[in-house]
C-alpha positions as CSV (number, residue, x, y, z in Angstrom):
1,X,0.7,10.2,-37.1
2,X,1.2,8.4,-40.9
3,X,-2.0,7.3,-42.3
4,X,-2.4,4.1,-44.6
5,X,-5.1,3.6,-47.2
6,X,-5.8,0.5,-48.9
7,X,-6.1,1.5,-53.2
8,X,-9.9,2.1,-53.1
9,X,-9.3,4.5,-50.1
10,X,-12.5,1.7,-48.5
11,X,-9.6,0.4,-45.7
12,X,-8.0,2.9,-43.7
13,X,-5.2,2.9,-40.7
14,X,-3.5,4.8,-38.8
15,X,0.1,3.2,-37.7
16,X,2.5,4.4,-34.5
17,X,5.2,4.5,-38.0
18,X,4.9,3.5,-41.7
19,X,8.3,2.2,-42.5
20,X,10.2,1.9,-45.9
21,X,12.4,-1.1,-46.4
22,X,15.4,-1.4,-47.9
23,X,17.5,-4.4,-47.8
24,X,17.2,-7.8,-46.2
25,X,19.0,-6.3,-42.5
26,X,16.9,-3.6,-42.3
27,X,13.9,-5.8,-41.9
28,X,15.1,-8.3,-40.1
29,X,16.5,-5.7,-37.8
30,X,12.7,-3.8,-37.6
31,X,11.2,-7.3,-37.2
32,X,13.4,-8.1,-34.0
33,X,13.0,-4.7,-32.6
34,X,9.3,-5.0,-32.7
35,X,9.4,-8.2,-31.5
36,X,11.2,-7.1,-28.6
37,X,8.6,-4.3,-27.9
38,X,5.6,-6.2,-28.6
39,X,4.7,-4.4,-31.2
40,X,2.5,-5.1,-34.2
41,X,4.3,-5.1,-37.7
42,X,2.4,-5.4,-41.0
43,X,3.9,-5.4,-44.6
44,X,1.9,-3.5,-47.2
45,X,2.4,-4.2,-51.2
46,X,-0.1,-2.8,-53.4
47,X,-2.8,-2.5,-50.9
48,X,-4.6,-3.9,-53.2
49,X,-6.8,-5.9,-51.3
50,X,-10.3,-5.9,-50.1
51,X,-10.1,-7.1,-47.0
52,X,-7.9,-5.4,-44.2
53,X,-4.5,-7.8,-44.2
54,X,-2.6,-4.9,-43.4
55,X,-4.1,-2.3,-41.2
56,X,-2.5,-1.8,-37.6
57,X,-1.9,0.6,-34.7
58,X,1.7,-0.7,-34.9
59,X,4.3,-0.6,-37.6
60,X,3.5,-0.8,-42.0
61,X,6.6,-1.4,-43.7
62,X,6.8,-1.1,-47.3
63,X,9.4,-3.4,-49.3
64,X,9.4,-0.2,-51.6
65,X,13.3,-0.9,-51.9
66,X,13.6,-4.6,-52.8
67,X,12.2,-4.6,-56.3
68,X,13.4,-6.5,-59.6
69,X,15.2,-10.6,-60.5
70,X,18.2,-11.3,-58.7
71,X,18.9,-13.9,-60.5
72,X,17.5,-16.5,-63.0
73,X,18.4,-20.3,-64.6
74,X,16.8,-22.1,-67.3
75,X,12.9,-22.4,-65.1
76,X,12.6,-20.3,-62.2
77,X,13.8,-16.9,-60.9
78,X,14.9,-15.4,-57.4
79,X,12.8,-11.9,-57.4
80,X,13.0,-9.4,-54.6
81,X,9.5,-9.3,-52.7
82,X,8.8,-5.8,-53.2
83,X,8.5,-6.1,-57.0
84,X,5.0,-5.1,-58.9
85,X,4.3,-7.7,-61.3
86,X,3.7,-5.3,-64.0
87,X,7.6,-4.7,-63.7
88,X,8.5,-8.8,-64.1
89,X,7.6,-9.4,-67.5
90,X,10.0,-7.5,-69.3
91,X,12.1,-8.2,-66.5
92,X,12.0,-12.1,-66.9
93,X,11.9,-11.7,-70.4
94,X,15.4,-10.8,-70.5
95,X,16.6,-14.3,-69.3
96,X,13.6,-16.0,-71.4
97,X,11.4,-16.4,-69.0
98,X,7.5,-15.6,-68.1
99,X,4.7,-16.2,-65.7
100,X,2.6,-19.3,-66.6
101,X,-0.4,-17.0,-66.0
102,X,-1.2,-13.7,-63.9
103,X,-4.7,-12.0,-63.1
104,X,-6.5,-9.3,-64.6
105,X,-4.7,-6.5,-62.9
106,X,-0.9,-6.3,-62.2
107,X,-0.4,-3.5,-59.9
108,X,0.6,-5.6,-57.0
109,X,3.7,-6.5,-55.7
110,X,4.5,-10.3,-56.1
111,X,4.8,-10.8,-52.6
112,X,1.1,-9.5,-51.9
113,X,0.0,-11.0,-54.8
114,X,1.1,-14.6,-53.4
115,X,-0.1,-13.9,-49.7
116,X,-3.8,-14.0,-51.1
117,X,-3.8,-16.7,-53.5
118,X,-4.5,-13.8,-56.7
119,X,-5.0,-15.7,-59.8
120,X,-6.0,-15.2,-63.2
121,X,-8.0,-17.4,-65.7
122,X,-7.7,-21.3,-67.1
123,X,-8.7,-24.1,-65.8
124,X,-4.9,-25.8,-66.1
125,X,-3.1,-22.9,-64.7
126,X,-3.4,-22.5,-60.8
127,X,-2.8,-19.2,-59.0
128,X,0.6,-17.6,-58.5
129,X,0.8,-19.0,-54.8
130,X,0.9,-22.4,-56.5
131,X,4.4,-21.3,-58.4
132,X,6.3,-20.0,-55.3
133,X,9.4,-22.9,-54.5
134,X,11.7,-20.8,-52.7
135,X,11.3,-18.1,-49.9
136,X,13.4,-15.8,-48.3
137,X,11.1,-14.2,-44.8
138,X,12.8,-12.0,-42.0
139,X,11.3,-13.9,-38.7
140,X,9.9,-11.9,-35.7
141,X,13.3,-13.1,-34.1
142,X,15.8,-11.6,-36.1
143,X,16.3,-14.6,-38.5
144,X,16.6,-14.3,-42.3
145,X,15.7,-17.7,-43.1
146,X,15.8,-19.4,-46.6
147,X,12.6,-22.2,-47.1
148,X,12.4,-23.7,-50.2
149,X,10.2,-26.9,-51.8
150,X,14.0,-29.2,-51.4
151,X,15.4,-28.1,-47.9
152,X,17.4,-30.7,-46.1
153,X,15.5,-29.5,-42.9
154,X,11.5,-30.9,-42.8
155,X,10.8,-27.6,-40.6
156,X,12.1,-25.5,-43.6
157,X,10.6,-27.5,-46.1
158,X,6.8,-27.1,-43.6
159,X,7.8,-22.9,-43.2
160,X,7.6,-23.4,-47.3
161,X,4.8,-25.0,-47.8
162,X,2.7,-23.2,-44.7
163,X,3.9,-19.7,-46.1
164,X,3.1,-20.1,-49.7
165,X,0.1,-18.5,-49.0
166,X,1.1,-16.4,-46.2
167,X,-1.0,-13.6,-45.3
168,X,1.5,-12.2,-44.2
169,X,1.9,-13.4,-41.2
170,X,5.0,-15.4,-40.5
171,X,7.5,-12.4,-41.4
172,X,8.6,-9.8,-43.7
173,X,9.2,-12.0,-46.7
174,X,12.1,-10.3,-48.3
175,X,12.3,-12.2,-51.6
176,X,10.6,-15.3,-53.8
177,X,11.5,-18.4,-55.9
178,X,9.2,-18.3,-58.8
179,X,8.8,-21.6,-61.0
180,X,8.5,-20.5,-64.2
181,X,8.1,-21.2,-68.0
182,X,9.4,-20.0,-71.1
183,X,8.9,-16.5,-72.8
184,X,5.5,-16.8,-74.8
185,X,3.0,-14.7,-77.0
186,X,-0.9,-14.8,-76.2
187,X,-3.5,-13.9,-78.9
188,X,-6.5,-12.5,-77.2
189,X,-10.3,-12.5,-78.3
190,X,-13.2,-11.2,-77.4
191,X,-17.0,-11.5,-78.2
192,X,-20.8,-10.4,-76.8
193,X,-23.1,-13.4,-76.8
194,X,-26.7,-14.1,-74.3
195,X,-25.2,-15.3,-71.0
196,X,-27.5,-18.2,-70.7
197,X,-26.2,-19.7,-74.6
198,X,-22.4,-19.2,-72.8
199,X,-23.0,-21.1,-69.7
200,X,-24.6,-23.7,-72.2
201,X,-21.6,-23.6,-74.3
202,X,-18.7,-22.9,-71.5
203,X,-17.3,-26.1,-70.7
204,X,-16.9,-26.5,-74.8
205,X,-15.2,-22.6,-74.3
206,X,-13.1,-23.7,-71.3
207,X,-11.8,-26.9,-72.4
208,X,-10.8,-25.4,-76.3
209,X,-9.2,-22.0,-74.9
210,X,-5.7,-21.8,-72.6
211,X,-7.5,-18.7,-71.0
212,X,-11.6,-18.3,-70.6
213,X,-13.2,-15.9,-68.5
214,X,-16.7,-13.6,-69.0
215,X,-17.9,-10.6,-67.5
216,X,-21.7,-10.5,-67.6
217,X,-23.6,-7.3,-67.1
218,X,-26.5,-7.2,-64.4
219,X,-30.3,-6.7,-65.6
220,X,-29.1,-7.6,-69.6
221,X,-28.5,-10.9,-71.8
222,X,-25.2,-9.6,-72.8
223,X,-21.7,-11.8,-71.8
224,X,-18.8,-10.4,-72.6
225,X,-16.9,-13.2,-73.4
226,X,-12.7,-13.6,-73.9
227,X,-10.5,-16.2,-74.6
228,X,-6.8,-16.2,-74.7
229,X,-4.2,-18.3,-76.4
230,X,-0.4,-18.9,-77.6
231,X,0.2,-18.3,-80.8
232,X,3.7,-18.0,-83.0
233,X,2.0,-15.0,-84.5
234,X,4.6,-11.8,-83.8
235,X,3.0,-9.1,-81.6
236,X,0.7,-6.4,-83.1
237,X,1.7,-3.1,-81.6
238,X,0.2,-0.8,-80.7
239,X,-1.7,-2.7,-78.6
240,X,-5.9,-2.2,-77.7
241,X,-6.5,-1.5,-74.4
242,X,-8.6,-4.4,-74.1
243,X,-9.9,-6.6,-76.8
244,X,-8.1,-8.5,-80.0
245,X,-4.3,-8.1,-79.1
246,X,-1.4,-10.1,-79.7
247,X,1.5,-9.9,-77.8
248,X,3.6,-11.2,-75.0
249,X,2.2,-12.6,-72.3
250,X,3.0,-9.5,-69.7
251,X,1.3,-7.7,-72.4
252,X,-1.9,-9.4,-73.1
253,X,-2.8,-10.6,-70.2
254,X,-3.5,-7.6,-67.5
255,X,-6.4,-4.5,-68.0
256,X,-6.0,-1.1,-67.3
257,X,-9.0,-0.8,-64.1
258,X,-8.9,2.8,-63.2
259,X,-12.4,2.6,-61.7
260,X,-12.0,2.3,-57.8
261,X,-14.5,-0.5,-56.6
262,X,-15.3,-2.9,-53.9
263,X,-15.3,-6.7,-54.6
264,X,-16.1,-9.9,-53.4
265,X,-15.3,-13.3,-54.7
266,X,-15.5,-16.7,-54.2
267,X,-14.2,-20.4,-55.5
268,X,-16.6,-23.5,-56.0
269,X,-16.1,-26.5,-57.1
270,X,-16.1,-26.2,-61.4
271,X,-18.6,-28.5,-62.0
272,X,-20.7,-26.4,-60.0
273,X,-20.1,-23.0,-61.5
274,X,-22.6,-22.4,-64.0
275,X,-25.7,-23.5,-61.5
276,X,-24.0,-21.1,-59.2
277,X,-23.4,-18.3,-61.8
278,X,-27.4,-18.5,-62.3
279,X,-27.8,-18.6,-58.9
280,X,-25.8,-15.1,-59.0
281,X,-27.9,-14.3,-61.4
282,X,-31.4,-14.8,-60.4
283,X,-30.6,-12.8,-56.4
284,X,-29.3,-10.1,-58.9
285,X,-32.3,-9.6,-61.0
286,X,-34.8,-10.1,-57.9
287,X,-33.6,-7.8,-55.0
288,X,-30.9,-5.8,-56.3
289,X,-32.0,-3.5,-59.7
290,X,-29.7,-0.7,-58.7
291,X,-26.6,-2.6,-59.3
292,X,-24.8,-2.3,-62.7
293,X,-21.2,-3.4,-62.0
294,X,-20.1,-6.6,-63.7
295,X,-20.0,-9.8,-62.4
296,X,-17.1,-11.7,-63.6
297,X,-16.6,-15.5,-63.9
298,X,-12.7,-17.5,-64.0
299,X,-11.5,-20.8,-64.2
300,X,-8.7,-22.3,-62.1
301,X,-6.7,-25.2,-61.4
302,X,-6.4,-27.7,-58.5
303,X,-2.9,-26.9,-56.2
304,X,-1.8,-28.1,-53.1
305,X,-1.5,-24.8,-51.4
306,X,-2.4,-24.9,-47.7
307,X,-5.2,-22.1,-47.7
308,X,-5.4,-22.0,-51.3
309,X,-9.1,-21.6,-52.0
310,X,-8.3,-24.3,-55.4
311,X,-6.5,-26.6,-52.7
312,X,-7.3,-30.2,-54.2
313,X,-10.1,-29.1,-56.5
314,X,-10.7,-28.0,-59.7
315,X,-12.3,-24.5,-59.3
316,X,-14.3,-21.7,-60.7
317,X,-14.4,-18.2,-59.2
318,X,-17.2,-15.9,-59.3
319,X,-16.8,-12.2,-58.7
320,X,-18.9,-9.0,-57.5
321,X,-18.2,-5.6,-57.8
322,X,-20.2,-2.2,-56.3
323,X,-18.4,1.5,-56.7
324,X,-16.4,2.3,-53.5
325,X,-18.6,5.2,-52.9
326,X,-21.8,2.8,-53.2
327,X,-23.0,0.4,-50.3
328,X,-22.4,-2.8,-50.9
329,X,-22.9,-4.9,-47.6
330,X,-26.5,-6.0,-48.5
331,X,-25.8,-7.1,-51.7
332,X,-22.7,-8.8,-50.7
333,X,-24.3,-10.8,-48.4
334,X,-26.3,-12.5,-50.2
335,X,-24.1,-13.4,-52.8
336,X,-22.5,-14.9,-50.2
337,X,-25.2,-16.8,-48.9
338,X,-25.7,-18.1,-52.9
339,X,-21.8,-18.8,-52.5
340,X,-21.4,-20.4,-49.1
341,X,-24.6,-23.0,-50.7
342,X,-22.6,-24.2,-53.4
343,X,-19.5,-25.4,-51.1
344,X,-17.5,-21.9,-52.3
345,X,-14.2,-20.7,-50.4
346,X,-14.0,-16.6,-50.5
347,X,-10.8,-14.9,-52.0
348,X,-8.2,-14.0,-49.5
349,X,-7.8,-10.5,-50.7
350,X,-11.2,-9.8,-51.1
351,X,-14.4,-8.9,-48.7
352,X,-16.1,-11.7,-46.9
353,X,-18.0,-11.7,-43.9
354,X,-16.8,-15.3,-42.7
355,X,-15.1,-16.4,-38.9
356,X,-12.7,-18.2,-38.1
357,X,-14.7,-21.2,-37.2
358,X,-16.5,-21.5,-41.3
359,X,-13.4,-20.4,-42.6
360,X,-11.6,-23.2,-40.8
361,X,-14.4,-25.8,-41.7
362,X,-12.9,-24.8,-45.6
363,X,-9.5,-25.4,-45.2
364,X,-8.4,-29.2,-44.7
365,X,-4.9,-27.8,-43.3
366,X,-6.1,-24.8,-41.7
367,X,-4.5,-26.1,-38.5
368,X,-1.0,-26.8,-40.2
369,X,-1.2,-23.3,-41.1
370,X,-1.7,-22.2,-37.9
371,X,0.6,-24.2,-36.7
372,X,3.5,-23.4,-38.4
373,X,2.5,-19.8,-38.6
374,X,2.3,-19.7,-34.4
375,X,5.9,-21.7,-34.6
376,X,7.7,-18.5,-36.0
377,X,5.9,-15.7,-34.3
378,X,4.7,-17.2,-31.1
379,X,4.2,-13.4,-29.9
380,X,1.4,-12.9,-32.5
381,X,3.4,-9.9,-34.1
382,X,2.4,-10.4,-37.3
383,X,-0.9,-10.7,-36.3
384,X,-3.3,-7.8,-36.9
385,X,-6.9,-7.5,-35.8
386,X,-8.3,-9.0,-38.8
387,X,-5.9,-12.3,-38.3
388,X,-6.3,-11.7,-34.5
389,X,-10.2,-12.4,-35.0
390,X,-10.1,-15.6,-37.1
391,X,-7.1,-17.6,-35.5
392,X,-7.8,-20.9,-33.6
């Protein structure tokens, strides 16, 4: 029997088949078979998540074969779902063209990347879901159907707008239509200063900066702060790991994060991030001495993405992190706790402890969703047992 692992080896499965795709027949093909048969089919990209989006007793197919642009104009792209997005930039750079932003790691595949919501940093830039106008997605009946933002038909225009952020559950989807910007160069900085004197100084540091984030280290003073922004300056090769670096933006903008970890994170409203961050803080430095793993704090845009966790608000994310080989649970919940008090939303991709009832209490369309979702697989196929538990 094949046996799936998420990357931190934490989420584990053991499927009927894990099945390599391809091309666009192949999977519509699987799709209808296991429709037929009632059986469970779940794409994996990266496995990059947290939480288990993917594990099944069923079928894991891997879009291993779809990778790399199909084609390109003057401000968006169609790119095969399988692609990582640490093979785009160069990629998209060919036809002068870039992501408007991407998060700190880029090891997953675009298509995983945009079924969580995965952002990076700035508080005018909103997560990749945000930039998806076009979709093609292999339907549990056989259909390879094309949705995109300007679709004469409205139920094409709602599979769109539903599956932006699609958990994978209303297909295999095969390829995206990226909105995109032009090719650009980013100038990276970084500096330690007392956390307390950045949260004073953050909305100064957020509002100056294209790109603002800080890590801050449990049971010290010490932020690690960096800011990122264009510049006309011509790269500086070699690059640092991580640091001062200027570059293009493919370049500057993910880390090398070797160090295999759980994580939890959440989105509040931005005007409540730094009372939130000391909130963090303060549970940190009162029940949990043992933990050293950084805590790290983002900025990010309103969208209008369905089950976007920045859906018509202005946000900040706050994440935790313990070893993989560390528990976690305790301390995890009571971050949430801290989170779930100041009106936060948790990361798709990430761990939260949440049901379907509070999650739906977040989500102002989480009934569209569902909707939509259950139009185009009314056989639950797509469903796994962690989507199984938190439907309607």
């Amino acid at each position: 029997m094949p046996k799936w692992s998420n990357w931190s080896g934490r989420l584990q499965s053991k499927p009927d088949r894990y099945q390599q795709i391809y091309s666009e027949q192949q999977a519509a093909a699987l799709t209808a078979h296991c429709n037929q048969n009632g059986t469970t089919l779940r794409a994996v990209g990266a496995g990059h998540s947290h939480q288990d989006l993917v594990g099944n007793d069923g079928v894991i197919v891997d879009l291993v074969g779809l990778a790399g642009v199909i084609s390109a104009d003057s401000g968006s792209a169609w790119v095969w779902g399988g692609s990582h997005i640490h093979t785009l930039g160069l990629a998209l750079q060919q036809h002068g063209l870039a992501l408007p932003n991407q998060g700190d790691i880029d090891r997953q595949t675009i298509t995983g990347a945009t079924a969580t919501g995965t952002h990076g940093t700035g508080a005018a830039l909103s997560n990749l879901s945000s930039r998806v106008i076009g979709a093609q997605i292999a339907l549990a009946d056989g259909r390879l159907v094309t949705c995109t933002a300007t679709s004469d038909d409205p139920m094409e225009r709602e599979l769109w707008q539903a599956s932006r952020l699609h958990l994978g559950a209303f297909g295999i989807v095969t390829r995206l239509q990226l909105a995109l910007v032009q090719s650009y160069r980013l100038r990276e900085q970084s500096w330690q200063a007392p956390l307390l004197d950045t949260l004073d100084n953050l909305s100064t540091l957020v509002d100056e900066n294209r790109h603002c984030e800080f890590f801050w280290y449990p049971h010290t003073d010490t932020a690690q702060v960096k800011v990122i922004n264009p510049t006309n300056d011509d790269p500086s090769y070699p690059l640092a790991d991580e640091g001062d670096r200027c570059g293009w933006n493919f370049e500057v903008l993910p880390n090398h994060r070797p160090l295999l970890h759980t994580e939890m994170e959440y989105s509040v409203p931005a005007d409540r991030g730094p009372e939130c961050m000391r909130a963090i803080r303060e549970v940190l430095e009162q029940k949990f001495p043992e933990v050293r793993w950084p805590v790290e704090y983002r900025t990010l845009a309103a969208d209008d993405v369905w089950l976007s966790t920045a859906y018509e608000r202005p946000t900040v994310t706050i994440s935790v992190h313990q070893a993989v080989d560390e528990p976690d649970e305790p301390y995890y919940r009571a971050c949430e706790e801290i989170f779930l008090e100041f009106e936060g939303k948790p990361h798709w991709g990430k761990v939260n402890y949440l049901s379907g009832e509070q999650l739906a209490a977040m989500h102002l369309r989480w009934g569209d969703w569902w909707r939509v979702r259950d139009a185009v697989d009314p056989n639950g196929i797509f469903l796994n047992p962690y989507l199984q538990r938190i439907r309607p």
